[in-house]
mmCIF file of the N, C-alpha and C atoms, coordinates in Angstrom:
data_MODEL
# 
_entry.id   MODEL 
# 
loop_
_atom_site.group_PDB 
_atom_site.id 
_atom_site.type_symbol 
_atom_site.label_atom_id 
_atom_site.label_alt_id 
_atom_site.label_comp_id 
_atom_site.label_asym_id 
_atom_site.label_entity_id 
_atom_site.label_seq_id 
_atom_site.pdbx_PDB_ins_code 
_atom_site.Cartn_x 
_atom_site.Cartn_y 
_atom_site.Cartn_z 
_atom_site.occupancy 
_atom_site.B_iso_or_equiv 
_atom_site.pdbx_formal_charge 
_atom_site.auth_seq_id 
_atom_site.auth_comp_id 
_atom_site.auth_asym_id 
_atom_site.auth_atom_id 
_atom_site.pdbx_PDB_model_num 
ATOM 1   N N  . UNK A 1 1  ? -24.683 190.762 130.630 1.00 0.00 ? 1  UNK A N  1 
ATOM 2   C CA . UNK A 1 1  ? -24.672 189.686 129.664 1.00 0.00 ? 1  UNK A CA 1 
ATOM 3   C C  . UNK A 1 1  ? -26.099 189.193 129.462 1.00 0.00 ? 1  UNK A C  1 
ATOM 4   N N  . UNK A 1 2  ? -26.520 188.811 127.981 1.00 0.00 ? 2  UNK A N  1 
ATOM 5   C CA . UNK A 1 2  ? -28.097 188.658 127.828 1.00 0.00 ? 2  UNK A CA 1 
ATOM 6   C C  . UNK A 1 2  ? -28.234 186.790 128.143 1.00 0.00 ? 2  UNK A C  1 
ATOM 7   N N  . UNK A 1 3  ? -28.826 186.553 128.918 1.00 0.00 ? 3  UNK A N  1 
ATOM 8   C CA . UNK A 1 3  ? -29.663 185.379 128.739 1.00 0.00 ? 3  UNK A CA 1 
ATOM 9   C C  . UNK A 1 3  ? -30.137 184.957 127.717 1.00 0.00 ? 3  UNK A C  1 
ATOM 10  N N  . UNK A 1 4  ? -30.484 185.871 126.955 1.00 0.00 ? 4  UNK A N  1 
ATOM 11  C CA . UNK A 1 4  ? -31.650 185.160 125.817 1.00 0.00 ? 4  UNK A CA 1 
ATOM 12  C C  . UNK A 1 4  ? -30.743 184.195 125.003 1.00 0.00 ? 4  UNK A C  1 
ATOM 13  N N  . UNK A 1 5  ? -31.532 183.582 124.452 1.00 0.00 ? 5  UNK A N  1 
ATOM 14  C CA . UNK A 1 5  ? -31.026 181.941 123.571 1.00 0.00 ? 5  UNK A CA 1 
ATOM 15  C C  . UNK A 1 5  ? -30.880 182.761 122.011 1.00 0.00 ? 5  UNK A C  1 
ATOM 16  N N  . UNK A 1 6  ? -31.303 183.658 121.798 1.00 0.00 ? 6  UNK A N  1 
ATOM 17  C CA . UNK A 1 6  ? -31.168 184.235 120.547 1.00 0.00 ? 6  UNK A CA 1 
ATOM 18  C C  . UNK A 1 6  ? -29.524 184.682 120.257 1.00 0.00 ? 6  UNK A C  1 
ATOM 19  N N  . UNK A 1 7  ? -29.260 184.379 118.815 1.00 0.00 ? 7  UNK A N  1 
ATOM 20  C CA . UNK A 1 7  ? -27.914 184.233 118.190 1.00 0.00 ? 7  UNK A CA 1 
ATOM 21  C C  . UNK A 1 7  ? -27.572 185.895 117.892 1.00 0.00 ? 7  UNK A C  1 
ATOM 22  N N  . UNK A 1 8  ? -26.804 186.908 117.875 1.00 0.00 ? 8  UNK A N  1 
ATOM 23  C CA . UNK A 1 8  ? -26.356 187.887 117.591 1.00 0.00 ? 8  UNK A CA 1 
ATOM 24  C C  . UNK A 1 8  ? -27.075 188.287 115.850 1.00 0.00 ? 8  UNK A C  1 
ATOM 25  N N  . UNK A 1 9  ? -27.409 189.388 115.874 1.00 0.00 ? 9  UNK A N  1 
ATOM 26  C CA . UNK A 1 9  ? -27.584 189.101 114.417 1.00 0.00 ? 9  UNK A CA 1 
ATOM 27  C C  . UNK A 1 9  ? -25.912 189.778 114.175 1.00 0.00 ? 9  UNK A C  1 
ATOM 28  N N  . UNK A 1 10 ? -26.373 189.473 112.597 1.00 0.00 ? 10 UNK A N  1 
ATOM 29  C CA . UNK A 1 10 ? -24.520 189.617 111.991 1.00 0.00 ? 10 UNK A CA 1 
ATOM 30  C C  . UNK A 1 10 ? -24.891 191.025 111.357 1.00 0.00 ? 10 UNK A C  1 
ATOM 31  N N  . UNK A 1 11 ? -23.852 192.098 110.981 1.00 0.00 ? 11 UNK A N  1 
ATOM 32  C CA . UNK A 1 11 ? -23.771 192.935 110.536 1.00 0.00 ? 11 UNK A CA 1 
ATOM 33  C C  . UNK A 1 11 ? -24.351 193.176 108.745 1.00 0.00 ? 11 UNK A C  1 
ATOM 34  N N  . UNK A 1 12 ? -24.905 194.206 108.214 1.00 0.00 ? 12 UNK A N  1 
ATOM 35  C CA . UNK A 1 12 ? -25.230 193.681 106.986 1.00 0.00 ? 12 UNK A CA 1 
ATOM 36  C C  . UNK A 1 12 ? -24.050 193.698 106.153 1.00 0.00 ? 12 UNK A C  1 
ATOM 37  N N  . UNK A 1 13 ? -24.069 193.054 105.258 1.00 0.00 ? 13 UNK A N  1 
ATOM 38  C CA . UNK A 1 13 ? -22.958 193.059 104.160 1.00 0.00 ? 13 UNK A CA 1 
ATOM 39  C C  . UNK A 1 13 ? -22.367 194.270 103.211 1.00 0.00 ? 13 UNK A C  1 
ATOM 40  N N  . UNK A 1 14 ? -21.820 194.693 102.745 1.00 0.00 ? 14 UNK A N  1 
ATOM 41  C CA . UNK A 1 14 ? -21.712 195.979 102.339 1.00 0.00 ? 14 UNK A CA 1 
ATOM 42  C C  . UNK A 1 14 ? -21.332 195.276 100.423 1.00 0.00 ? 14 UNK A C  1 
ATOM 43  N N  . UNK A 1 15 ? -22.206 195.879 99.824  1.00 0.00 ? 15 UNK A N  1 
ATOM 44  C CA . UNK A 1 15 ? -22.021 195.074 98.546  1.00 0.00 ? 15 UNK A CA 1 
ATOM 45  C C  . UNK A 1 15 ? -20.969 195.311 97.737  1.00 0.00 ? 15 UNK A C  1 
ATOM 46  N N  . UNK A 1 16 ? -20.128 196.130 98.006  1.00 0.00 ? 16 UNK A N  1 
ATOM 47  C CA . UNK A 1 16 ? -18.917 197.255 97.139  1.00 0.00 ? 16 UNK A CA 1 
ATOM 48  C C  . UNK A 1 16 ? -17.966 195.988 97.870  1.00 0.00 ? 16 UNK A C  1 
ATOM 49  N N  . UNK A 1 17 ? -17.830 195.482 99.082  1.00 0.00 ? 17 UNK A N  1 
ATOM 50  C CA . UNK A 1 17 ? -17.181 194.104 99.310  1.00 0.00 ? 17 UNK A CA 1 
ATOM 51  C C  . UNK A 1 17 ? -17.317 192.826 99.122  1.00 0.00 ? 17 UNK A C  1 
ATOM 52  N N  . UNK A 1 18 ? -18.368 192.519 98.786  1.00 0.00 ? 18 UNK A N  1 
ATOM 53  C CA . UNK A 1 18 ? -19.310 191.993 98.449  1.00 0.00 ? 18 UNK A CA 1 
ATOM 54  C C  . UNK A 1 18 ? -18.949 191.286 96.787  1.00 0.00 ? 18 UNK A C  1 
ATOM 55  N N  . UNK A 1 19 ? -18.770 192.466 95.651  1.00 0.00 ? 19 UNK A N  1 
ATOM 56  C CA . UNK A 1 19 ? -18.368 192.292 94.147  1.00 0.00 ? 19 UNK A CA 1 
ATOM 57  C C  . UNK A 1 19 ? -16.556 191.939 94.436  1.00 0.00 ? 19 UNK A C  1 
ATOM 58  N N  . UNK A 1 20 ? -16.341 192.840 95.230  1.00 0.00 ? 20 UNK A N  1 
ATOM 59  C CA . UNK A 1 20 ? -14.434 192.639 95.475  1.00 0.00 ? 20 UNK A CA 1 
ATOM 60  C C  . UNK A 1 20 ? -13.556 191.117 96.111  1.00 0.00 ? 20 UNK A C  1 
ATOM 61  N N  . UNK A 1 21 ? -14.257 190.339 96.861  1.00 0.00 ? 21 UNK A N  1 
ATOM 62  C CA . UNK A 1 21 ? -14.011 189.798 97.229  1.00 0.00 ? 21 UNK A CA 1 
ATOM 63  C C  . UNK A 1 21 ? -14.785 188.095 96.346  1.00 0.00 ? 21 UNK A C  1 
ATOM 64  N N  . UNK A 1 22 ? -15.185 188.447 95.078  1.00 0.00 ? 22 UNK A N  1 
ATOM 65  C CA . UNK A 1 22 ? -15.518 187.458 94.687  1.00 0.00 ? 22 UNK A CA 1 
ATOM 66  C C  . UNK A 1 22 ? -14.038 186.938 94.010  1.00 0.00 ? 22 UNK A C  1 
ATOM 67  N N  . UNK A 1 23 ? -13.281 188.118 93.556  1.00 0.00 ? 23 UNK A N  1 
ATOM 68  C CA . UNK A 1 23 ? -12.318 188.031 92.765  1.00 0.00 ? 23 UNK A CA 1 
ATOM 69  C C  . UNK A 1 23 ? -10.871 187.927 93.952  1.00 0.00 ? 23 UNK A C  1 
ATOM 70  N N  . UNK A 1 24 ? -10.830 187.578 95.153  1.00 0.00 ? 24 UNK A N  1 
ATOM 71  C CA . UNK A 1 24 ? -9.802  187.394 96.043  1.00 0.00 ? 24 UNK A CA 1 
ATOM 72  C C  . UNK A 1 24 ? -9.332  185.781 96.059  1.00 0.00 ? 24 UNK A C  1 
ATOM 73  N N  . UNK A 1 25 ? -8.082  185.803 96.003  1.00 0.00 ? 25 UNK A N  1 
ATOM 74  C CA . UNK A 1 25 ? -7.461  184.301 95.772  1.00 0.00 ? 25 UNK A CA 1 
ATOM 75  C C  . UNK A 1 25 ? -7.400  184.111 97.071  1.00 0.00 ? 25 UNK A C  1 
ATOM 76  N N  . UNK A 1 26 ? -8.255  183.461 98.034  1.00 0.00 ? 26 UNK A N  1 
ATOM 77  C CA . UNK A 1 26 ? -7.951  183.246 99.261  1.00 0.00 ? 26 UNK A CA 1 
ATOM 78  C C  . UNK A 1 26 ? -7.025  182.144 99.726  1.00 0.00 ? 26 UNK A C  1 
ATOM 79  N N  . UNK A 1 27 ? -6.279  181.462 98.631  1.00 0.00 ? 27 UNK A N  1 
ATOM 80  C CA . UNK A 1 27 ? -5.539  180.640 98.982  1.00 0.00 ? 27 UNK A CA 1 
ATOM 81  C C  . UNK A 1 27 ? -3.603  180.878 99.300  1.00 0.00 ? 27 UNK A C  1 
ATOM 82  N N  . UNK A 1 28 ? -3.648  182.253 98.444  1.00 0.00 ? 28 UNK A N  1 
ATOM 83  C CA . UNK A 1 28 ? -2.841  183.476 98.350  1.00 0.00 ? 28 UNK A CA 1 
ATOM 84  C C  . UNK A 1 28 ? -2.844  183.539 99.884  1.00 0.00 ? 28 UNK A C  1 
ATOM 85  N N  . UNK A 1 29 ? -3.863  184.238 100.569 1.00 0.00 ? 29 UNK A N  1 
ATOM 86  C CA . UNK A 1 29 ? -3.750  184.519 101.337 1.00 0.00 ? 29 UNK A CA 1 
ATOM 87  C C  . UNK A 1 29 ? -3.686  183.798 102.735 1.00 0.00 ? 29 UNK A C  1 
ATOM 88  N N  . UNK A 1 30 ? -4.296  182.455 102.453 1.00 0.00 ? 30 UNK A N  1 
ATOM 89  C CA . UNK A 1 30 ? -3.854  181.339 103.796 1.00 0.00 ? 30 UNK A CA 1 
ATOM 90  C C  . UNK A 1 30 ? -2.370  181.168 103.578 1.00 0.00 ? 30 UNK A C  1 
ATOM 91  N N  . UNK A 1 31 ? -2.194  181.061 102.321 1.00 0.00 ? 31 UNK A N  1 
ATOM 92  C CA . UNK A 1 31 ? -0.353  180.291 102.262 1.00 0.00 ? 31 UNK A CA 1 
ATOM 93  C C  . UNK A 1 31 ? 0.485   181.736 102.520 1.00 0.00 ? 31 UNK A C  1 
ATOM 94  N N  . UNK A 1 32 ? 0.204   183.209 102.897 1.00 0.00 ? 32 UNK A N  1 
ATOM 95  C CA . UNK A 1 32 ? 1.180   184.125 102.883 1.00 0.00 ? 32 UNK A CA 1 
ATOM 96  C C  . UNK A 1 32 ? 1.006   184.053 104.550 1.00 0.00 ? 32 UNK A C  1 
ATOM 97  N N  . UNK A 1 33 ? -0.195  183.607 105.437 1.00 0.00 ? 33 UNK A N  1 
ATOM 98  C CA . UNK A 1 33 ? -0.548  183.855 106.677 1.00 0.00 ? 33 UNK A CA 1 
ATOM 99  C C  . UNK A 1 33 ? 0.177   182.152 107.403 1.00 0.00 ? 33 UNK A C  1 
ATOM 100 N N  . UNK A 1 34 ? 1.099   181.213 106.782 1.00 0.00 ? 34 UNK A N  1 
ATOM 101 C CA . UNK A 1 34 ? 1.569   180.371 107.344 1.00 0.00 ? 34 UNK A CA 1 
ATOM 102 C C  . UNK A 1 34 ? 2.669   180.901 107.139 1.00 0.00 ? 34 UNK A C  1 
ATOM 103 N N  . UNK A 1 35 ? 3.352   182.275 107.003 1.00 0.00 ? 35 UNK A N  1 
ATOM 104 C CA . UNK A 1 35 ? 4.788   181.983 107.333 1.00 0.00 ? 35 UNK A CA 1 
ATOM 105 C C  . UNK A 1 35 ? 4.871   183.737 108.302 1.00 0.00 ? 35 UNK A C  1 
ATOM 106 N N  . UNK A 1 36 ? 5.698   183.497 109.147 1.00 0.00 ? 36 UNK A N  1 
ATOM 107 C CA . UNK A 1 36 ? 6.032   184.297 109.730 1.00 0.00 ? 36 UNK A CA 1 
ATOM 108 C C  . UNK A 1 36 ? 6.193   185.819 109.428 1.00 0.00 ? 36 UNK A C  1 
ATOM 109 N N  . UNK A 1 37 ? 5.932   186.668 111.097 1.00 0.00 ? 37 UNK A N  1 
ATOM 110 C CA . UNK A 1 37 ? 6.334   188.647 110.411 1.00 0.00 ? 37 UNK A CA 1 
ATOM 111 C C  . UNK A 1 37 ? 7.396   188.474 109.351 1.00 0.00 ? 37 UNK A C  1 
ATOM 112 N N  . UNK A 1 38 ? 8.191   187.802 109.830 1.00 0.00 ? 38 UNK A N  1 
ATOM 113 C CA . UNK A 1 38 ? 9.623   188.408 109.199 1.00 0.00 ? 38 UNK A CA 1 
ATOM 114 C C  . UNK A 1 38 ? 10.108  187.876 107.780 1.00 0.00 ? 38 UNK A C  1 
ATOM 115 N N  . UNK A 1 39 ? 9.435   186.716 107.758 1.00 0.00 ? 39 UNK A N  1 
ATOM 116 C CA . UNK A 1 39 ? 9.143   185.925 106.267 1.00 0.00 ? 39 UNK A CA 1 
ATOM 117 C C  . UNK A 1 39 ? 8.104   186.660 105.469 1.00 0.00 ? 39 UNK A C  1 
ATOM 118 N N  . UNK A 1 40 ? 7.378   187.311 105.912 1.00 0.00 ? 40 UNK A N  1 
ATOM 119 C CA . UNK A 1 40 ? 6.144   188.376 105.027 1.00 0.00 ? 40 UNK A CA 1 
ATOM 120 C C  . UNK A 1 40 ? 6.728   189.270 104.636 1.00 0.00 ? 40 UNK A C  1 
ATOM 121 N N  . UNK A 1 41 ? 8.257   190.228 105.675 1.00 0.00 ? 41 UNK A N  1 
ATOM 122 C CA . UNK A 1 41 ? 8.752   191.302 105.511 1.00 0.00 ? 41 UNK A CA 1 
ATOM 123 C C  . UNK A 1 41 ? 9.812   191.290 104.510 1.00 0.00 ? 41 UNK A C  1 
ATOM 124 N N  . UNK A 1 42 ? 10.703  190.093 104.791 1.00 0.00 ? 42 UNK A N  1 
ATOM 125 C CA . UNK A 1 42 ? 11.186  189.479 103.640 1.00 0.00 ? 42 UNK A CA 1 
ATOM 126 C C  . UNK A 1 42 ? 10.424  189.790 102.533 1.00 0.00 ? 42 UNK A C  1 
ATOM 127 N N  . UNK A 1 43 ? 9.906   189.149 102.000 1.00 0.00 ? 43 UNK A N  1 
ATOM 128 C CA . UNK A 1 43 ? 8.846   188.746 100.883 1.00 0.00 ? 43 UNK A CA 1 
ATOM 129 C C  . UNK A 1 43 ? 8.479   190.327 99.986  1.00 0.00 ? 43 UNK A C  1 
ATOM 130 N N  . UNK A 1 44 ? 8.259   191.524 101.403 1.00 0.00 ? 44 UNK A N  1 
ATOM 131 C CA . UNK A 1 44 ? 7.519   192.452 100.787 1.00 0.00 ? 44 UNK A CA 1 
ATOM 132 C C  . UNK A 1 44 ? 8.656   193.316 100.169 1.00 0.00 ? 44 UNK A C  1 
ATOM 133 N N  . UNK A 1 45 ? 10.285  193.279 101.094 1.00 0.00 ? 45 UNK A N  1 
ATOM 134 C CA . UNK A 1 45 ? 10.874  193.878 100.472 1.00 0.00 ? 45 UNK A CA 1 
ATOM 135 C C  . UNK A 1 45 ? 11.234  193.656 99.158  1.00 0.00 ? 45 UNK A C  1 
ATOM 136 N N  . UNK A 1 46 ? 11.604  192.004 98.539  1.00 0.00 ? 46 UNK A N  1 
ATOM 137 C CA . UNK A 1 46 ? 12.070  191.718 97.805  1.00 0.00 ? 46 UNK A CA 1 
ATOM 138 C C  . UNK A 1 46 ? 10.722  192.097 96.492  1.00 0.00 ? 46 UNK A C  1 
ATOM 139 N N  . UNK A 1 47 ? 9.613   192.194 96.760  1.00 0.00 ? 47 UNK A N  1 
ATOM 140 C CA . UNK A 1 47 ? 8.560   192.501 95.901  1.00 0.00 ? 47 UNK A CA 1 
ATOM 141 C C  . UNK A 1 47 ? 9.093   194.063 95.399  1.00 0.00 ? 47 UNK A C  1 
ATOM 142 N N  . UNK A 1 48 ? 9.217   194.821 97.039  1.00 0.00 ? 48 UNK A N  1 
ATOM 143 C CA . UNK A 1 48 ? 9.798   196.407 96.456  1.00 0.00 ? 48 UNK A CA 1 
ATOM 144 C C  . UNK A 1 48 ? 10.547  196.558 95.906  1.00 0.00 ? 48 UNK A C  1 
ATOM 145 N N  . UNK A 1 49 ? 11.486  195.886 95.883  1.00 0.00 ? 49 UNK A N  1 
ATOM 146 C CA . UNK A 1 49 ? 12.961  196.235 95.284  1.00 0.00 ? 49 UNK A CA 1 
ATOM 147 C C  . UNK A 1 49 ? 12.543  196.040 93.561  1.00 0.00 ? 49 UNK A C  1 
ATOM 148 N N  . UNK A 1 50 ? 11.715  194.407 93.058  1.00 0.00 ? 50 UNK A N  1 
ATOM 149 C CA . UNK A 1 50 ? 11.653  193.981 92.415  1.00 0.00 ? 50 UNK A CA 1 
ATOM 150 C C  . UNK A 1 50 ? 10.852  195.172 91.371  1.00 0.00 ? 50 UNK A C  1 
ATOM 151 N N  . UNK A 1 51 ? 9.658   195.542 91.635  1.00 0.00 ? 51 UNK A N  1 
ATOM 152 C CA . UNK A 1 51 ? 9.097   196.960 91.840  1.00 0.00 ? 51 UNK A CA 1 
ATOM 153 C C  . UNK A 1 51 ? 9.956   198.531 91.251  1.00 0.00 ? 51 UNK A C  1 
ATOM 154 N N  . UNK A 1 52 ? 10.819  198.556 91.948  1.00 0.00 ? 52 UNK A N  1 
ATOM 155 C CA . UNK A 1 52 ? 11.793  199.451 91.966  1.00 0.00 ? 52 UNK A CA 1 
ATOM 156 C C  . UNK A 1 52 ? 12.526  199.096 90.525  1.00 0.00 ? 52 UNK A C  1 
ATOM 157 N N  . UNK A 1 53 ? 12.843  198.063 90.328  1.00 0.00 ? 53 UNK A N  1 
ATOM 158 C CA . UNK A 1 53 ? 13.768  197.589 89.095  1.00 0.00 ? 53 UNK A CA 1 
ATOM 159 C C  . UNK A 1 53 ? 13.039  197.550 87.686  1.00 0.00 ? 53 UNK A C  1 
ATOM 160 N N  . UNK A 1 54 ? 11.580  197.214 88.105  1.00 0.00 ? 54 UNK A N  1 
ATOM 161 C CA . UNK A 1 54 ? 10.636  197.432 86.684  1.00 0.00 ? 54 UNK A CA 1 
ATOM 162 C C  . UNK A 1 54 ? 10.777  199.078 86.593  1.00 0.00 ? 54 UNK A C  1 
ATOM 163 N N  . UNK A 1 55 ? 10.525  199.979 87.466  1.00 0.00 ? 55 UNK A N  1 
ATOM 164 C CA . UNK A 1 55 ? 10.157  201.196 86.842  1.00 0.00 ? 55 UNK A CA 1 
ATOM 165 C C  . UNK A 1 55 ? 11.656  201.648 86.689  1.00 0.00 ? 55 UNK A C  1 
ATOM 166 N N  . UNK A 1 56 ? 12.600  201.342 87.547  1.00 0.00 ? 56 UNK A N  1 
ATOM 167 C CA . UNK A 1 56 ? 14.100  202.236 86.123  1.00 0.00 ? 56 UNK A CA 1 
ATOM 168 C C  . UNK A 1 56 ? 14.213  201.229 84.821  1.00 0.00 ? 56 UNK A C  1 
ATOM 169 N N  . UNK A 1 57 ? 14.040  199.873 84.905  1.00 0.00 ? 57 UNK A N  1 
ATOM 170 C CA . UNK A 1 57 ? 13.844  200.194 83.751  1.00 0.00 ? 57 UNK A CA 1 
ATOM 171 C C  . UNK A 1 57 ? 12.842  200.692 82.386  1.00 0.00 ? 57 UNK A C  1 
ATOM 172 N N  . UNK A 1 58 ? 11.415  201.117 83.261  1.00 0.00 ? 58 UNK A N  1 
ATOM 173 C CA . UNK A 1 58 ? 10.742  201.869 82.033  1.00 0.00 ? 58 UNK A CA 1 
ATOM 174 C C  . UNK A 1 58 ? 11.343  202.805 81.755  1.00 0.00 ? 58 UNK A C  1 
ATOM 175 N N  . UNK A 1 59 ? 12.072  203.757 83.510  1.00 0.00 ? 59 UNK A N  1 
ATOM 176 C CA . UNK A 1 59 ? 12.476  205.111 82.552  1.00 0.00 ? 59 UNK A CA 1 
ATOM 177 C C  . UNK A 1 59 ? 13.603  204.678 81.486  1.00 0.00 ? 59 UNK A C  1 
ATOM 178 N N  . UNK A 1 60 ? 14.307  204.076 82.018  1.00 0.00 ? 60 UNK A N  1 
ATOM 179 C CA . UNK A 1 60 ? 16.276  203.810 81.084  1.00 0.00 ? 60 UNK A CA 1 
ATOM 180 C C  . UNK A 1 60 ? 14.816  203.708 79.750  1.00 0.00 ? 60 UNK A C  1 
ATOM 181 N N  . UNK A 1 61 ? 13.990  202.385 79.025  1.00 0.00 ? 61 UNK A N  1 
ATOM 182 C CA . UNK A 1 61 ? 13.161  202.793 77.815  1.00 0.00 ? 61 UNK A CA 1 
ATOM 183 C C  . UNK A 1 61 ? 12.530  204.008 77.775  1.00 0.00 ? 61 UNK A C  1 
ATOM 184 N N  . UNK A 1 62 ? 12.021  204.613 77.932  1.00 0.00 ? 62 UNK A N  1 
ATOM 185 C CA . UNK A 1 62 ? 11.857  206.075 77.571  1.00 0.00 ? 62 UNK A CA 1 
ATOM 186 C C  . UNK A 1 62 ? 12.670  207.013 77.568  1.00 0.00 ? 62 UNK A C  1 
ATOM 187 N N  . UNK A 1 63 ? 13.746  206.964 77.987  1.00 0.00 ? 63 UNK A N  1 
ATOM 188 C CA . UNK A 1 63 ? 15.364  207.569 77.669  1.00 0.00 ? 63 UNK A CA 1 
ATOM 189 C C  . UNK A 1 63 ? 16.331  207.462 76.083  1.00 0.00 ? 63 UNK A C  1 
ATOM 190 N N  . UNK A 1 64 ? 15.678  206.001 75.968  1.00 0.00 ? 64 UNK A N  1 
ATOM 191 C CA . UNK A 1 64 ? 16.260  205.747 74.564  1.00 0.00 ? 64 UNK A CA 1 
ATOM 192 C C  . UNK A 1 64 ? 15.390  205.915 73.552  1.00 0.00 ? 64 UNK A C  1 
ATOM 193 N N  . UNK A 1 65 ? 14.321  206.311 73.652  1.00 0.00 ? 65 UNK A N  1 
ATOM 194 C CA . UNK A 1 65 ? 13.169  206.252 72.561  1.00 0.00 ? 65 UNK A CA 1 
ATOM 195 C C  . UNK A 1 65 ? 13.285  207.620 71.927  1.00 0.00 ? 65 UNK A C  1 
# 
């Protein structure tokens, strides 16, 4: 372990994360990290399913076209 009084330096930034993360709703992401695994898992299925229901119905529209 170092003695010295000197602070760690920090890693450099990588700028490709840097442009991406200007555009992140981090408030999205505190309010999805106050609810529980199983409330997230919840959440993700009902997104899939929801997911699932947009694309039959693009195909059922491109069936009738």
């Amino acid at each position: 372990m170092s003695t010295s009084n000197e602070l760690p330096v920090p890693p450099p930034k990588d700028p490709v994360i840097e442009v991406l993360m200007k555009d992140v709703d981090r408030t999205l992401l505190r309010e999805n990290l106050k609810l529980t695994p199983d409330e997230r898992a919840r959440r993700l299925v009902k997104l899939l399913e929801a997911a699932e229901e947009f694309a039959r119905a693009g195909r059922n529209l491109e069936n009738t076209s």
